[in-house]
C-alpha positions as CSV (number, residue, x, y, z in Angstrom):
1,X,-17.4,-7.9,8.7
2,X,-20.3,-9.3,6.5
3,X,-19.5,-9.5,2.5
4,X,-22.2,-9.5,-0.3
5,X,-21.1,-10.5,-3.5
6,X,-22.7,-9.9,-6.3
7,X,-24.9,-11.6,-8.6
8,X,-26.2,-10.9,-12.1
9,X,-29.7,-11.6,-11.3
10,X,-29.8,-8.8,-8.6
11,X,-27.3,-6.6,-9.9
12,X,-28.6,-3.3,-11.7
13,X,-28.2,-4.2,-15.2
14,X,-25.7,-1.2,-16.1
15,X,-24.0,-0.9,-12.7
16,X,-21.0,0.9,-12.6
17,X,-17.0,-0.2,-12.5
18,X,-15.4,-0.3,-9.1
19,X,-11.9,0.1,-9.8
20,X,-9.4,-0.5,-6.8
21,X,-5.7,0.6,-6.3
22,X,-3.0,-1.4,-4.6
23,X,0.3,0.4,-3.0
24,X,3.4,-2.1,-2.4
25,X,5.7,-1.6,-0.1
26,X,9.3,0.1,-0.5
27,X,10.2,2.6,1.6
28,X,11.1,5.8,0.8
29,X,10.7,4.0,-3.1
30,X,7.4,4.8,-2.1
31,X,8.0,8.3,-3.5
32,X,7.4,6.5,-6.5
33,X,3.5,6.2,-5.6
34,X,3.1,9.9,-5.8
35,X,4.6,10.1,-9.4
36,X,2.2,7.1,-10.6
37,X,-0.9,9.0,-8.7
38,X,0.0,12.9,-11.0
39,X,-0.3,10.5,-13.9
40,X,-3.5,9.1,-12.9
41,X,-4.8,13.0,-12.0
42,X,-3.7,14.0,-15.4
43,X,-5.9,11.5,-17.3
44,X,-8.7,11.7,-14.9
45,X,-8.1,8.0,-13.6
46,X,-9.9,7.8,-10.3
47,X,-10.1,4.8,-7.7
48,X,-13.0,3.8,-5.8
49,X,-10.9,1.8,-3.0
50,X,-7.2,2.1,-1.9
51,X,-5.3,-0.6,-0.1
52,X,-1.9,-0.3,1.2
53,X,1.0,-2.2,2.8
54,X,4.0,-0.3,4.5
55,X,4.7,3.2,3.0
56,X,2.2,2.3,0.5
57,X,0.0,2.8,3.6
58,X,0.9,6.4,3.9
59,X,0.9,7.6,-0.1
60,X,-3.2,5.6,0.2
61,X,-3.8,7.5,3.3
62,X,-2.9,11.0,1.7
63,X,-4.7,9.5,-1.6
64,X,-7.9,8.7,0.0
65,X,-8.0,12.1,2.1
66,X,-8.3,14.0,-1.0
67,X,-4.7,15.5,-1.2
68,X,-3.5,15.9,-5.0
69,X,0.2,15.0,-5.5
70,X,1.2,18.1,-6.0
71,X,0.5,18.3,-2.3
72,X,2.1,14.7,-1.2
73,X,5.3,15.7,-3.3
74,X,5.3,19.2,-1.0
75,X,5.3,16.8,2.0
76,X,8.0,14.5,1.1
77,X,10.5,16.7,0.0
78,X,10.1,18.7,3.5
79,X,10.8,15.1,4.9
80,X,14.0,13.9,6.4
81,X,15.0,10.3,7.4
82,X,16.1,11.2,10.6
83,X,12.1,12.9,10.7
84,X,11.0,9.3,10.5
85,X,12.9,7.0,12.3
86,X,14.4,8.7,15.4
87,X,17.0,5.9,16.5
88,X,20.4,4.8,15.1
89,X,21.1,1.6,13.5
90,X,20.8,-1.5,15.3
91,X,18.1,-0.3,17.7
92,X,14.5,-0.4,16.7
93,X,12.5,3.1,16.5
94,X,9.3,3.8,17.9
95,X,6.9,5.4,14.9
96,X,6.1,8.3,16.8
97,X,7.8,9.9,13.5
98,X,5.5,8.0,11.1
99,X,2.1,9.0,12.8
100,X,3.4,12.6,13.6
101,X,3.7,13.0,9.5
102,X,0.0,11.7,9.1
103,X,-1.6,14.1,12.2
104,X,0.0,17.1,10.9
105,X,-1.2,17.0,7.3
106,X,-4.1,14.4,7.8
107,X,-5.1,15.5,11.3
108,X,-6.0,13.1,14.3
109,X,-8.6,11.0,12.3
110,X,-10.6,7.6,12.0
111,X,-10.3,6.0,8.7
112,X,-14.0,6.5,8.5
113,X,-13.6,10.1,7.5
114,X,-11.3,10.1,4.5
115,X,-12.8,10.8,1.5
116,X,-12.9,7.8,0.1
117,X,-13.2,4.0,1.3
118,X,-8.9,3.0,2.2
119,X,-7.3,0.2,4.2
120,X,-3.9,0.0,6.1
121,X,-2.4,-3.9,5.6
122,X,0.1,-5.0,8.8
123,X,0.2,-8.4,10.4
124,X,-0.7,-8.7,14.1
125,X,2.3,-10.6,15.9
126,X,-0.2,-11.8,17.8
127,X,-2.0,-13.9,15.8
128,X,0.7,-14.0,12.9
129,X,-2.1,-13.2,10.9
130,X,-2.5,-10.7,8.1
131,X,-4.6,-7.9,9.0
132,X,-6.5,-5.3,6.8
133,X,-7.8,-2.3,8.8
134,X,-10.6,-0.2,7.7
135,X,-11.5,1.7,10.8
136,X,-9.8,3.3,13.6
137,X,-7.5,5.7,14.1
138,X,-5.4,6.5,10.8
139,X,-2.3,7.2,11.8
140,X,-2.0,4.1,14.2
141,X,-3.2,1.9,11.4
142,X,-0.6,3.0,8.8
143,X,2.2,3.2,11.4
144,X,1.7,-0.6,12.3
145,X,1.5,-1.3,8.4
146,X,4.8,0.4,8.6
147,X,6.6,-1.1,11.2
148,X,9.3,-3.6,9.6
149,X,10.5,-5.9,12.5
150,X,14.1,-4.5,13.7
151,X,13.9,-1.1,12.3
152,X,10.2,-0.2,14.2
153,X,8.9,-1.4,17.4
154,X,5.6,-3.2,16.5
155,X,2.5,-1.1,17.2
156,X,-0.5,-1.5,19.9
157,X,-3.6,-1.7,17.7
158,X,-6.9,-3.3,19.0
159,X,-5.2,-5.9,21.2
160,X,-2.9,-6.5,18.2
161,X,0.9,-6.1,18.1
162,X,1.1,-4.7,14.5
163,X,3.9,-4.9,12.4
164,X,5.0,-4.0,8.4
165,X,2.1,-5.8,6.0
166,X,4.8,-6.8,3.9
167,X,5.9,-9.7,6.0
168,X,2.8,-11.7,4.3
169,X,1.2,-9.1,1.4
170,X,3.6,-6.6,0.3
171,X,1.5,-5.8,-2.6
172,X,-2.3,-5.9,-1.3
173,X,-3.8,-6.2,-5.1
174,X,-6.4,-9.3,-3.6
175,X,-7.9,-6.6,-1.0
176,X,-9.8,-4.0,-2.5
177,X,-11.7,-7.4,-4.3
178,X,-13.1,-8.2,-0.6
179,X,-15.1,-4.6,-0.8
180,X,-16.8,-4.9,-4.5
181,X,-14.1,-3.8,-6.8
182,X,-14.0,-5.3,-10.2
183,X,-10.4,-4.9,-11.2
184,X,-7.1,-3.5,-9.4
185,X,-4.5,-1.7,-10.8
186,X,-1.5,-2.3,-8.6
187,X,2.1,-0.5,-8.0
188,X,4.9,-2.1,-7.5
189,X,8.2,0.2,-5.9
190,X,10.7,-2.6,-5.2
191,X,9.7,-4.8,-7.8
192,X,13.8,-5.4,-8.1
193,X,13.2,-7.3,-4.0
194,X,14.9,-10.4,-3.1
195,X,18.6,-9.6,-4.2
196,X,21.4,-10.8,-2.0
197,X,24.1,-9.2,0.0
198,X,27.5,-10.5,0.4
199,X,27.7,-8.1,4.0
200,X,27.7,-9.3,7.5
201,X,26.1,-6.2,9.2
202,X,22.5,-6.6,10.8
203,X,20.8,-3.9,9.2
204,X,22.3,-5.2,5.8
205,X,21.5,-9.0,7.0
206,X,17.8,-7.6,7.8
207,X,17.0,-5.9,4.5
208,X,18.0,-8.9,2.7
209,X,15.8,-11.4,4.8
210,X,12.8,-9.4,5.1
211,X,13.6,-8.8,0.9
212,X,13.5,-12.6,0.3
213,X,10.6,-13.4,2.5
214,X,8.5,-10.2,0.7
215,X,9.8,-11.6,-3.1
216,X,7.7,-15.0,-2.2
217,X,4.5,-13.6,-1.1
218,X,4.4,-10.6,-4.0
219,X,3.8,-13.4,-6.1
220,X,0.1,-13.4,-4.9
221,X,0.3,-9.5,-5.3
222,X,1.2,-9.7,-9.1
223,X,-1.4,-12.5,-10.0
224,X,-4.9,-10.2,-8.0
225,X,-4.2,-7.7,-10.4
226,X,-4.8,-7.0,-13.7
227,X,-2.2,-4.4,-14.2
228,X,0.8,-3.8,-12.1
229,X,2.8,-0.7,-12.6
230,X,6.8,-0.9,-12.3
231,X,8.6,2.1,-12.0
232,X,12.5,1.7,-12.0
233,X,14.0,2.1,-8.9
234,X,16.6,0.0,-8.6
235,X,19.5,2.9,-8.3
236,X,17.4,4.3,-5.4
237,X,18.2,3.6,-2.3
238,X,15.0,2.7,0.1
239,X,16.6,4.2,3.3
240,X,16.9,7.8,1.8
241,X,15.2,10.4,0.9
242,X,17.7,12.8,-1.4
243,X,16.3,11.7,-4.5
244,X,12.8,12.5,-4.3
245,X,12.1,14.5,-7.6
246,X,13.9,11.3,-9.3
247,X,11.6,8.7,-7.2
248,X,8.6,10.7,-8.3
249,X,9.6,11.4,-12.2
250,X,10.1,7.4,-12.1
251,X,6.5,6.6,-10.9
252,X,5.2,9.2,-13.2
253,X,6.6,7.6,-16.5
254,X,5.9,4.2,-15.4
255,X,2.4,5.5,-14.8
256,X,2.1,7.4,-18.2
257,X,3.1,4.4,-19.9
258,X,-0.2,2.4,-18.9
259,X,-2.5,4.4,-19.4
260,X,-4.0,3.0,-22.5
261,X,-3.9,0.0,-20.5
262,X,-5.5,1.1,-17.3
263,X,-8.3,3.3,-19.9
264,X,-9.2,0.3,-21.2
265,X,-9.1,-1.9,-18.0
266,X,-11.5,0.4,-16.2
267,X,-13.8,0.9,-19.5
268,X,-14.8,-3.0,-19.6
269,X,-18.3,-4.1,-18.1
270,X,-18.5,-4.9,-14.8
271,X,-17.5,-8.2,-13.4
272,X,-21.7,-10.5,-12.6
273,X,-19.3,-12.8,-10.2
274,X,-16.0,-12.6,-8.4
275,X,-13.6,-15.5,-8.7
276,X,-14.8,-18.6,-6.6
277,X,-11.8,-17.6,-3.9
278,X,-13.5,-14.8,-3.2
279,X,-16.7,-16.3,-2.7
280,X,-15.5,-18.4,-0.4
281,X,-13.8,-15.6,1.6
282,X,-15.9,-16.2,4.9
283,X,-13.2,-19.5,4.8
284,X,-9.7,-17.9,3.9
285,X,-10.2,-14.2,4.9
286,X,-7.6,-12.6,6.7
287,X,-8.2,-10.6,9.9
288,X,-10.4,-7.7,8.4
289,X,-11.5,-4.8,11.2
């Protein structure tokens, strides 16, 4: 994929604000998202891109299709756990459940035809490079951006073995700068990551590691923005789904709270030049399909 940046002298001279969205990673904290995205709809805040890592993935994908969050929250509280992940503990699941959720409401689709411009973030096991996919079938993409090693069998995409973005960009706030955006507003649904356990059991073992290893690389995440939202979620677990209005009235208030700030983020001139890292993308880029 070719980038153009642009460039004062060839730029229109009012162009307008490209204002990018960036959905962390969390689980069923994700709920969260849908809350944040009501707020936005209430004050007529609209994005022009939407990245997403891990469940933040599936909340863009229902975001960029159109769907109001009226409509998400419908969806998730029809949703069980078991309706996601089909094994028991200590076996990994296959994300059948994950890409069944995106076909039924979504249908069988190509990125290419959601309403507006979205990308899925995973890393390809492969490679052990990150991995931001803008084409190609949706409900593949955002199943391998889901698929957190030990709890989901990695995902066939392209030759890649895809796995949860979060392992290297749980909060994807440098992305939508790679296609024009001028700011990001990013979301943040685990922002309390990286706590330690004083259990022994796998699954309890797992959720702390992959928490520490995502705490080091959100770091990136909270610097690419220039606003990122923090609902509280700490009393919410992220392997259940019985709290949803809660999750959702959290990301709503957090959301409400900032929107002076995001009104006058998105009100400010266009940026003439990106920051000389992403100039020099063509160097440092991740693998971008």
């Amino acid at each position: 994929m070719k980038f153009t940046f642009l460039k004062k002298s060839t730029e229109k001279k009012h162009r307008k604000v490209k204002v990018g969205l960036a959905l962390g990673g969390g689980a069923s904290r994700g709920i969260a998202h849908i809350g944040a995205i009501k707020a936005f709809e209430e004050n007529g805040i609209d994005f022009d891109f939407v990245a997403g890592t891990s469940v933040g993935s599936i909340i863009g994908a229902f975001y960029a299709s159109g769907k109001s969050a009226n409509e998400m929250l419908k969806v998730a509280k029809s949703l069980a756990v078991k309706d996601i992940r089909k094994s028991k503990f200590f076996m990994p699941s296959k994300t059948d459940g994950i890409e069944l959720l995106l076909k039924e409401n979504l249908g069988d689709i190509d990125i290419k035809e959601l309403s507006k411009p979205y990308c899925a973030v995973a890393v390809d096991l492969i490679s052990a490079e990150e991995v931001i996919i803008t084409k190609g079938n949706l409900a593949k993409a955002a199943a391998g951006s889901c698929a957190i090693p030990g709890v989901f069998n990695p995902v066939i995409f392209d030759k890649m073995h895809l796995a949860d973005g979060g392992l290297q960009n749980n909060i994807p706030s440098d992305v939508p700068r790679y296609f024009g955006c001028d700011y990001v507003i990013a979301i943040d649904v685990n922002s309390t990551r990286g706590g330690g356990t004083t259990s022994l059991k796998l699954i309890d073992v797992l959720k702390t590691t992959i928490g520490i290893m995502s705490k080091s690389n959100c770091i990136k995440g909270y610097s690419d923005a220039d606003l990122v939202i923090k609902p509280s979620l700490k009393k919410y677990k992220s392997t259940k789904l019985d709290e949803v209005d809660e999750m959702f009235a959290e990301g709503y208030l957090a959301a409400l709270d900032n929107i002076p700030k995001i009104l006058s983020i998105i009100s400010k001139k266009p940026k003439w030049a990106y920051k000389k890292k992403y100039k020099d993308i063509d160097d440092k880029k991740p693998i971008i399909i």
